[in-house]
C-alpha positions as MATLAB code, in Angstrom:
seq = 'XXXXXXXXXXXXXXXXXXXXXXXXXXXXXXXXXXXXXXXXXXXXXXXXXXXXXXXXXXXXXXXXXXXXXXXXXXXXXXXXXXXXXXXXXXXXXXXXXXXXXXXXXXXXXXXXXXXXXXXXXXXXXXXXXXXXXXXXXXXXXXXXXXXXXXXXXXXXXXXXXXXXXXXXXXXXXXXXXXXXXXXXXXXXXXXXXXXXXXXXXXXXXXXXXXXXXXXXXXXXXXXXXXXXXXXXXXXXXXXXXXXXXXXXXXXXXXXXXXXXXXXXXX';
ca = [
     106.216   97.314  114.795;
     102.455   98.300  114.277;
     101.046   98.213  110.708;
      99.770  100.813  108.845;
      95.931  100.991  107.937;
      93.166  102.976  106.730;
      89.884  102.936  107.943;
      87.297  104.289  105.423;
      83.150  104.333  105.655;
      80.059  104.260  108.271;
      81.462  102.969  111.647;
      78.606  100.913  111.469;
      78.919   99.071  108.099;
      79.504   96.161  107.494;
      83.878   95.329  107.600;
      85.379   94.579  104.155;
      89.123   93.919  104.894;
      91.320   94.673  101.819;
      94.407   92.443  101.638;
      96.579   93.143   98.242;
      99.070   90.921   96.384;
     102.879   90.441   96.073;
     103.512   94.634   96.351;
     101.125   94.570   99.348;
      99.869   97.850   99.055;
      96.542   99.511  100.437;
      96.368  101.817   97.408;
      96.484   98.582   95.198;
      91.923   98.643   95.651;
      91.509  102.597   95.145;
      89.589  101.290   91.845;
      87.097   99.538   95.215;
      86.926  102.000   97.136;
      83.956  104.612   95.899;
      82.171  101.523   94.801;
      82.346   99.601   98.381;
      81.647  103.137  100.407;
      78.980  103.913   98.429;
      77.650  100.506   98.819;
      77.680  101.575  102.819;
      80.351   99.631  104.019;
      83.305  100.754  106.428;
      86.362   99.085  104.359;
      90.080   98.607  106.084;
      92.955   99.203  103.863;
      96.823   98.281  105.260;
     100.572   97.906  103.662;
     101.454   94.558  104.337;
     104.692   93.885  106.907;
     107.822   95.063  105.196;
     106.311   96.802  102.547;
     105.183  100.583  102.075;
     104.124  102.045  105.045;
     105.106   98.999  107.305;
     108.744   98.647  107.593;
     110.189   95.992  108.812;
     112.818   93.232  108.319;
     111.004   89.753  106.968;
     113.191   86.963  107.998;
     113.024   84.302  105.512;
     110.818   82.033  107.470;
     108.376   84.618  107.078;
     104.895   82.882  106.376;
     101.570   83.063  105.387;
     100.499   82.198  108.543;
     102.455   85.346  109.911;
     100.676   87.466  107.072;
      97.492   86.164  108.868;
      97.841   86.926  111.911;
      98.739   90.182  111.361;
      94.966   91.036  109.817;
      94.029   89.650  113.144;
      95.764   92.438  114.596;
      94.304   94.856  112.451;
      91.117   93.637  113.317;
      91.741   93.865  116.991;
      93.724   97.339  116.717;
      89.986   98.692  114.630;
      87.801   96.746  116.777;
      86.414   94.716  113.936;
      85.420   91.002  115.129;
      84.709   89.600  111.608;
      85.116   91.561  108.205;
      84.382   90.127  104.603;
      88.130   89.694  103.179;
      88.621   90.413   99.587;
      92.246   89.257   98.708;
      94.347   89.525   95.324;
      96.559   86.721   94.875;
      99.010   86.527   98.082;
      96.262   88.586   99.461;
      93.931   85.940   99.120;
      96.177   83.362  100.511;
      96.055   85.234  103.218;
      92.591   85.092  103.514;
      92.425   80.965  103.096;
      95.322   80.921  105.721;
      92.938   83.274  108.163;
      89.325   81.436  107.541;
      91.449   78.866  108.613;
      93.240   79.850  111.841;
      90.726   82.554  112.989;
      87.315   81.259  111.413;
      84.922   83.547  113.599;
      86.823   86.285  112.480;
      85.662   85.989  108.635;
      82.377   86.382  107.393;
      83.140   85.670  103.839;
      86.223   85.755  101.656;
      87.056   86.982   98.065;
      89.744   85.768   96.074;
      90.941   86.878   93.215;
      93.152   84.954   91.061;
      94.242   83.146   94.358;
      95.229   79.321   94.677;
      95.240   76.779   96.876;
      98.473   75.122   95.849;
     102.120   75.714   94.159;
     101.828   75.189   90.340;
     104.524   74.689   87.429;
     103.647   77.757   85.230;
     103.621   80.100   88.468;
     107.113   78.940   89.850;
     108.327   79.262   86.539;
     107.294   82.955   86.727;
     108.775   83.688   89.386;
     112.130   81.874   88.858;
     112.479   84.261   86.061;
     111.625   87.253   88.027;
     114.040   86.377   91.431;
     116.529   85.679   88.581;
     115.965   89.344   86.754;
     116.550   90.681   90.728;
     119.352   88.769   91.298;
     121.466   89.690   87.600;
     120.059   93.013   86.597;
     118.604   94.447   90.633;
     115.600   95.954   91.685;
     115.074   98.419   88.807;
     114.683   95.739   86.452;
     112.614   93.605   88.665;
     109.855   96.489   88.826;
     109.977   97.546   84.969;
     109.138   93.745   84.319;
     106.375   93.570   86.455;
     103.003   94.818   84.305;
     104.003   92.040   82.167;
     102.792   89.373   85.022;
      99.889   92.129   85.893;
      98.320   93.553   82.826;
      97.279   92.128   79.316;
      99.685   93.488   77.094;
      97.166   95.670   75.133;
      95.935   97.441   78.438;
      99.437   98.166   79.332;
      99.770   99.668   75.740;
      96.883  101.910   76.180;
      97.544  102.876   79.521;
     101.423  103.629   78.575;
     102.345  106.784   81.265;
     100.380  104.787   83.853;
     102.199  101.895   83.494;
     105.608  103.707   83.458;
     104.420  105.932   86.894;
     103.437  102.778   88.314;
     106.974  101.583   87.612;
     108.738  104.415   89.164;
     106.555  104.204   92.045;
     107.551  100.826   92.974;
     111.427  101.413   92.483;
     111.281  104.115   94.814;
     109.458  101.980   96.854;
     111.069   98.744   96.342;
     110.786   96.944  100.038;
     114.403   95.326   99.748;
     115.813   92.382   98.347;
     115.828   90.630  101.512;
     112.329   91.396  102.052;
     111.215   90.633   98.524;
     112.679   87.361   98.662;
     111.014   86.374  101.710;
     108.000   87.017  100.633;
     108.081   85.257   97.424;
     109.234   82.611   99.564;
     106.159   82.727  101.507;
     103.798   82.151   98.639;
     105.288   79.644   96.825;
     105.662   78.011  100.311;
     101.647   77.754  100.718;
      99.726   74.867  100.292;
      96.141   74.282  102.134;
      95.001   72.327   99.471;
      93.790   69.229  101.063;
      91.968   71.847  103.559;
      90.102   73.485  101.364;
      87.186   71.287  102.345;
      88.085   73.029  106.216;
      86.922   76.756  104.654;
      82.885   76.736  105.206;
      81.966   80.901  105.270;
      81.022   81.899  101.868;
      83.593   82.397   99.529;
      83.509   84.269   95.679;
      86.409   83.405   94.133;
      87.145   85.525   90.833;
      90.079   84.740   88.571;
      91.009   86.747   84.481;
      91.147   83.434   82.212;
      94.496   85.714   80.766;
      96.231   86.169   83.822;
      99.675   85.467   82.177;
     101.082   84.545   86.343;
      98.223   82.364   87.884;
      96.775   80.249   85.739;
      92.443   80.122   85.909;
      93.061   76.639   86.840;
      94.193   77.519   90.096;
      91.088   79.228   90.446;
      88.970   76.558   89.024;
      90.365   74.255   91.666;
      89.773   76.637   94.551;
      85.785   76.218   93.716;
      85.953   72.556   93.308;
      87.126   72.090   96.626;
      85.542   75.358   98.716;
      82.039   74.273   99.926;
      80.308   77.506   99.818;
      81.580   79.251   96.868;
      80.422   81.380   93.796;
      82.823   81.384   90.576;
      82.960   84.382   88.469;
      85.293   83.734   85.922;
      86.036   86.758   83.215;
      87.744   85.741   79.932;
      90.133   89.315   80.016;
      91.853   91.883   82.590;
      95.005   89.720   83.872;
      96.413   88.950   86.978;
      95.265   92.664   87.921;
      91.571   92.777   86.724;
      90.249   94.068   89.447;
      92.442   96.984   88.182;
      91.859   97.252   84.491;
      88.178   95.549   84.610;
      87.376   97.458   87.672;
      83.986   98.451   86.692;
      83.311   94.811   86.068;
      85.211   93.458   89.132;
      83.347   95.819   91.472;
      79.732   94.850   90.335;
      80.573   91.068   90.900;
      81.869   91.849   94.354;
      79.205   94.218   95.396;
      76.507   91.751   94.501;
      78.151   88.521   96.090;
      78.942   91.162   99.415;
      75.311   91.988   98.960;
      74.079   88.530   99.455;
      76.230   87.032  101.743;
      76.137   90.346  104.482;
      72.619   89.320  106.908;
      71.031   92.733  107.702;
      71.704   93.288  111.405;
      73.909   91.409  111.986;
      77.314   93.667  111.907;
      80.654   91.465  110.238;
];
């Protein structure tokens, strides 16, 4: 079944793919958007495979890997032959799993709050949350999910955005089945000992709060990346590039700025 995507910006800009987290949502970078049109560049937007606008049934050997290779087709389907890929968490595994398997096809990557390996604290986090699905169901599942996203004054501040949010994803909620297997998927991934592989720029961009992925993970992405930049911001979450956007975007426009060779389109 074909995915859904946006295509946004100058057919002649320079491609930034946007590849979102665990709810897989293009609407997930509207806080990028303005900031990376009015920067000139023609940005893609999709809803992952299962989620959102792309139905489908995720078996539960559903993989990164797959998750990859459908940006390749997104690529193909726009006729994009390299973009810049900016991906939050999952999304970012994505990303490491594409520079990877399709390496001409990605002039630079972005990853925020990523990692390159399973970790303790994480699995932890979401043993609690398929254990909320599984005894209290899907409602539940969403109206604990700021807590892994946004620090826990932001979410007080922001109190009827967090709560639309919330109703948003129940009515929206992909399926058990589907949740699982994607959950599966990340906590599945593990390129670590390739990191050294990955040689196109990389910025990778991690919240020392995010209460999910620890900045660790992110740490360790840089140590082992050979072409990387590490912007590290001590607030914002798992979700900074949400509730630090103004922040967020000025660290990704300038790294996009000096990584993207005039003339040459991604």
């Amino acid at each position: 079944m074909p995915l859904h995507y946006e295509v946004h910006g100058p057919a002649d800009g320079e491609a930034v793919l946007l590849s979102s987290g665990l709810g897989g949502s293009a609407a997930f970078w509207q806080p990028q958007l303005g900031a990376l049109l009015e920067a000139g560049h023609r940005v893609i937007a999709y809803d992952q495979r299962g989620t959102g606008r792309s139905p489908a049934a995720l078996d539960a050997g559903y993989a990164i890997a797959d998750m990859a290779r459908d940006v390749v087709q997104i690529l193909d389907a726009t006729s994009t032959p390299r973009c810049h890929l900016v991906g939050h968490a999952l999304g970012g595994l994505v990303g490491l799993q594409l520079a990877l398997d399709e390496p001409s096809r990605v002039a630079s990557l972005v990853l925020v709050n990523a990692w390159s390996k399973p970790n303790p604290h994480s699995a932890r986090c979401f043993d609690a949350r398929l254990a909320l699905l599984d005894a209290c169901g899907p409602r539940a599942y969403v109206e604990a999910q700021p807590i892994f996203l946004y620090p826990a004054a932001w979410c007080a501040e922001h109190a009827q955005r967090v709560a639309d949010e919330v109703d948003h994803a129940f009515a929206h909620f992909p399926g058990e089945a589907n949740m699982r297997a994607r959950i599966g998927a990340l906590r599945a991934f593990d390129v670590d000992a390739r990191l050294g592989d990955i040689t196109m720029p990389s910025l990778v961009a991690a919240a020392m709060d995010d209460a999910l992925v620890p900045w660790t993970c992110s740490q360790r992405l840089a140590d082992g990346l050979k072409d990387v930049t590490l912007h590290f911001m001590p607030h914002g979450g798992h979700a900074h590039s949400v509730t630090e956007a103004a922040a967020f975007n000025r660290s990704l426009l300038d790294f996009l700025a000096r990584v993207s060779a005039p003339g040459v389109p991604a």
